[in-house]
C-alpha positions in Angstrom: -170.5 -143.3 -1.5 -171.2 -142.2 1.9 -173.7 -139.8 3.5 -172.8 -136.9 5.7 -174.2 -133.9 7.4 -173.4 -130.5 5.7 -174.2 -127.6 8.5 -177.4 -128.5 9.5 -178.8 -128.8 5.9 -179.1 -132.7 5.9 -178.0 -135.2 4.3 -175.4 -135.1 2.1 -173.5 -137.0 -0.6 -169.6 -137.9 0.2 -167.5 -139.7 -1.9 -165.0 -141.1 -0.4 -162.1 -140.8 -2.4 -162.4 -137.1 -3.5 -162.0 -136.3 0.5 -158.7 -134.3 0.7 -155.2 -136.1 2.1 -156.4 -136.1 5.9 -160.0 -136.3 6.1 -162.2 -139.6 6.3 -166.5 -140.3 6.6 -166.6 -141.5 10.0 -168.9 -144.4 11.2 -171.7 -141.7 12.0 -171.3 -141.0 8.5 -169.4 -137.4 9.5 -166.5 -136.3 7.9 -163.6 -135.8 10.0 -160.6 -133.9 8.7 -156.9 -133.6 10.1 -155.0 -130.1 9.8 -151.2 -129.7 9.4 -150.5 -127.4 12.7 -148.6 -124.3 11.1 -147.1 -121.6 13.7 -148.5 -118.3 13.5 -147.4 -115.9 11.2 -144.5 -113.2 13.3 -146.2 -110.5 11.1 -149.9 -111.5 12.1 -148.9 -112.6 15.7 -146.0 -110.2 16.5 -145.8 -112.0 20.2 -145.2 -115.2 22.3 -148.2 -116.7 24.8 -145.7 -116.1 27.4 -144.8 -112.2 26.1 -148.1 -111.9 25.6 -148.7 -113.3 29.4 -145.8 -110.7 30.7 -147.5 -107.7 28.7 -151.0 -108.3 30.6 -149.3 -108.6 33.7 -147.6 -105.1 33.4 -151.0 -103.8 32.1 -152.6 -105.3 35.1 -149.8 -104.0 37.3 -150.1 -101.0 36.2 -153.9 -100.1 36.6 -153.9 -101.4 39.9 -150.8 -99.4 41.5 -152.3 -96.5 39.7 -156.1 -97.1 39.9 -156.0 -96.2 36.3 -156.8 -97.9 33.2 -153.8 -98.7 31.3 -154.1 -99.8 27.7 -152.2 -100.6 24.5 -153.2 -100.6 21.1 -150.9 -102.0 18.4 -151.5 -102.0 14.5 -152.4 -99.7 12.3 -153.9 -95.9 13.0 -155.2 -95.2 9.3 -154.7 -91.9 8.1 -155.1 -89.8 10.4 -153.0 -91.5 13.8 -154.2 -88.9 16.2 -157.5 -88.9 15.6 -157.5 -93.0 15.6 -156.1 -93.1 18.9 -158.6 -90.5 20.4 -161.1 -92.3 19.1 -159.8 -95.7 20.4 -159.3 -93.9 23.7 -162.6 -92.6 23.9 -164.1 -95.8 23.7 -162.3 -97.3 26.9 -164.6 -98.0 30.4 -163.6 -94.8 31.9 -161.9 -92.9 29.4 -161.5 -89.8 31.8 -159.0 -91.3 33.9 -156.9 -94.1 31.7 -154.0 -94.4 29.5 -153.6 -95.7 25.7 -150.7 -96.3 24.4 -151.3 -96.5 20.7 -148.4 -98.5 18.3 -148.6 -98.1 14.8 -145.0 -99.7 14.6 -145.9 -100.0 10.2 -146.5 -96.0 10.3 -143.5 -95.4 13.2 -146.1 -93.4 15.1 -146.5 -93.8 19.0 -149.5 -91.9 20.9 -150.2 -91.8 24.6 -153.6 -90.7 25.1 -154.5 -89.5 29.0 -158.4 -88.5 29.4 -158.5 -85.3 31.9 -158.6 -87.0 35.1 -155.2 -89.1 34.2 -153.6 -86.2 32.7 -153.0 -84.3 36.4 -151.0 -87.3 37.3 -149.6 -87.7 34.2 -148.2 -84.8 32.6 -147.4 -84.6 28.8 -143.8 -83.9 29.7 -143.4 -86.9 31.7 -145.3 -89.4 29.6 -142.9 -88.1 26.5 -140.2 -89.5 28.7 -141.9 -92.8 28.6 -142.0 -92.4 24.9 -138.6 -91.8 23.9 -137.3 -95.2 26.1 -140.6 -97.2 23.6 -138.6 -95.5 20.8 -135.4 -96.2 21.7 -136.2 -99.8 22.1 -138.9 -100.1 19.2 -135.6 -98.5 16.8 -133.4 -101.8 18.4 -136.3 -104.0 17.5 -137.3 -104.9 20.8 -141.6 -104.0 20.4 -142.2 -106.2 24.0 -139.1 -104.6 25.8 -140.5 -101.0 25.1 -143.7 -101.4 25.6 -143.1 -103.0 28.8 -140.5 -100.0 30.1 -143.2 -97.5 28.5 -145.4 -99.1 31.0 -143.4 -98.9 33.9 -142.2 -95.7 33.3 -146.1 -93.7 32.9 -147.3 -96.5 35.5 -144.3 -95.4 38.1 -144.7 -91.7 37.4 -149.0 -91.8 38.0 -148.7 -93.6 40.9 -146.1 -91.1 42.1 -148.1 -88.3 41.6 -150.4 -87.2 45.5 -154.1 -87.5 45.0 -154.0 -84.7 47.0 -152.6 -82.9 43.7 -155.6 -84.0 41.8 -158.3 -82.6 43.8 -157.3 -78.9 43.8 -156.4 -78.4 39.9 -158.9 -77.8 37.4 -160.1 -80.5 34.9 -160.5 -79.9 31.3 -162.8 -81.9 29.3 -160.5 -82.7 26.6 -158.1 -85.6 26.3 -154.5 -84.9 26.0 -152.7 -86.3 23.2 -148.8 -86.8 23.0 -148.0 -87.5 19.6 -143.9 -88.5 18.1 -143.5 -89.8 14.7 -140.7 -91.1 13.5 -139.9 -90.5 9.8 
């Protein structure tokens, strides 16, 4: 029998043998266990390091070309999609002028949420353009490939827009919200 440390609670009683396949009472008296390295589960972890690396790239890309915030929100929206992704939205740093692009790929829903400020250089008829080329590649199973047009597209059509433009239109306190579902 050995003694080992349980969390900061002192000493404890270790017996050697009942230790599971990997795990040993070290000289301190510690026990030090081995885990089986398991990749993570597609469904959990839906991308790479390096996809995940090329998707903050184009986020980062995108904000700064635009001077807008661009976000993305993938998972579930509960039961009520459109008020999830105004809510999630809302709680971005400077919700008036950024973009959420909220993927609920389980429901088939797709949001793109523009506060007032974003929404003059971002029109709902132009992002739904962006959000029939995330469809079309979300229905060919490519989730990265349309995200990362979707990006482009609304990043390439704010940056387009003349700040110029902004200045002389009226700005409404409420957040535009393009909704498509997909049944």
């Amino acid at each position: 029998m050995a003694t080992g440390e349980g969390h900061g609670h002192g000493a404890v009683a270790v017996v050697p043998e009942e230790l599971p396949v990997g795990a040993v009472v070290t000289l301190s008296g510690r026990v030090s266990a081995a885990e089986v390295y398991e990749d993570p589960d597609p469904a959990e972890h839906p991308f790479s390091p390096v996809q995940l690396s090329r998707l903050d790239e184009a986020l980062t890309l995108a904000s700064r070309e635009t001077g807008m915030l661009f976000s993305i929100y993938l998972g579930d929206l509960g039961d009520d999609p459109e008020k999830q992704a105004g809510e999630l939205h809302d709680q971005l740093p400077g919700a008036v002028e950024a973009v959420l692009v909220a993927v609920s790929p389980g429901q088939r829903v797709v949001h793109v949420v523009t506060g007032p400020e974003a929404r003059l250089r971002l029109p709902d008829r132009l992002a739904k353009l962006a959000v029939m080329s995330m469809v079309a590649s979300f229905k060919e199973g490519d989730l990265l490939g349309g995200l990362l047009s979707g990006l482009r597209m609304l990043a390439d059509q704010a940056a387009a827009a003349a700040p110029a433009e902004r200045n002389g239109r009226p700005v409404t306190d409420r957040p535009s919200l393009l909704t498509f579902h997909r049944r």
